[in-house]
C-alpha positions, -999 to +999 in steps of 0.1 A: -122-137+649-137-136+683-149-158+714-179-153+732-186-166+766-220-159+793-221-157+835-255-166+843-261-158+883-295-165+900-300-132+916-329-151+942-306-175+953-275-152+950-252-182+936-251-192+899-276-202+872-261-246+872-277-260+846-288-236+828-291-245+791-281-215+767-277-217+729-258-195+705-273-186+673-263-166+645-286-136+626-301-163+607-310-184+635-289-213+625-277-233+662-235-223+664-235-245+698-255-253+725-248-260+762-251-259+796-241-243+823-214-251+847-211-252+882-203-216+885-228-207+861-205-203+829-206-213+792-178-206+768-186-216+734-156-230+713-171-210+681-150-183+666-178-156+657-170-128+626-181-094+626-225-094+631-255-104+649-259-131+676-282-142+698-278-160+735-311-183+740-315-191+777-334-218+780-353-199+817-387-217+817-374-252+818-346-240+842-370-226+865-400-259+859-371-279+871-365-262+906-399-259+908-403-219+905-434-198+887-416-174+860-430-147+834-395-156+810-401-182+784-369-177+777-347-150+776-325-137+741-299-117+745-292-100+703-259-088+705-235-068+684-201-088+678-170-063+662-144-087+654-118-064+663-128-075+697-109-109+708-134-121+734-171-109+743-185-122+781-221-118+782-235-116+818-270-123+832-288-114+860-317-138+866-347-138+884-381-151+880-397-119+871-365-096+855-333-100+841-307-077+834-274-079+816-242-064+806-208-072+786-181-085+810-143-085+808 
């Protein structure tokens, strides 16, 4: 089985994405765990995740409506690939009010 952890960093600010609320969800859409983001920007979920489909939820519009910032993202969902021959998957994002980009961590 594998872990799965996210990095969100507020590329604006250049510091990390606190209190950022990000949910994990598997193919079916069925909640695994949700949370929030530390105060370095970090979640790491406690669910042990088999071979499939997941998807990261980050919860952008009411992050951003709270620090009083305009966005396009809704939301951002990051559908990833999970081999459970992998022990441990760390998801980053890049955040800003108007991209995003990502990438798999070590």
């Amino acid at each position: 089985m594998t872990t799965c952890s996210t990095h969100v960093l507020d590329a604006v600010a250049g510091r990390p994405a606190v209190g950022l609320d990000v949910t994990l969800l598997d193919a079916e859409g069925t909640v695994l765990e949700s949370r929030r983001t530390d105060d370095d920007g970090r979640v790491r979920w406690a669910a042990t995740l088999a071979t499939g489909t997941y998807v990261l939820r980050y919860a952008t519009a009411a992050w951003f409506a709270a620090a009083g910032v305009a966005t396009v993202h809704a939301a951002v969902h990051l559908e990833v690939l999970v081999d459970d021959a992998e022990p441990h998957y760390h998801l980053a994002l890049l955040l800003s009010p108007f991209a995003c980009t990502t990438y798999r961590g070590s």
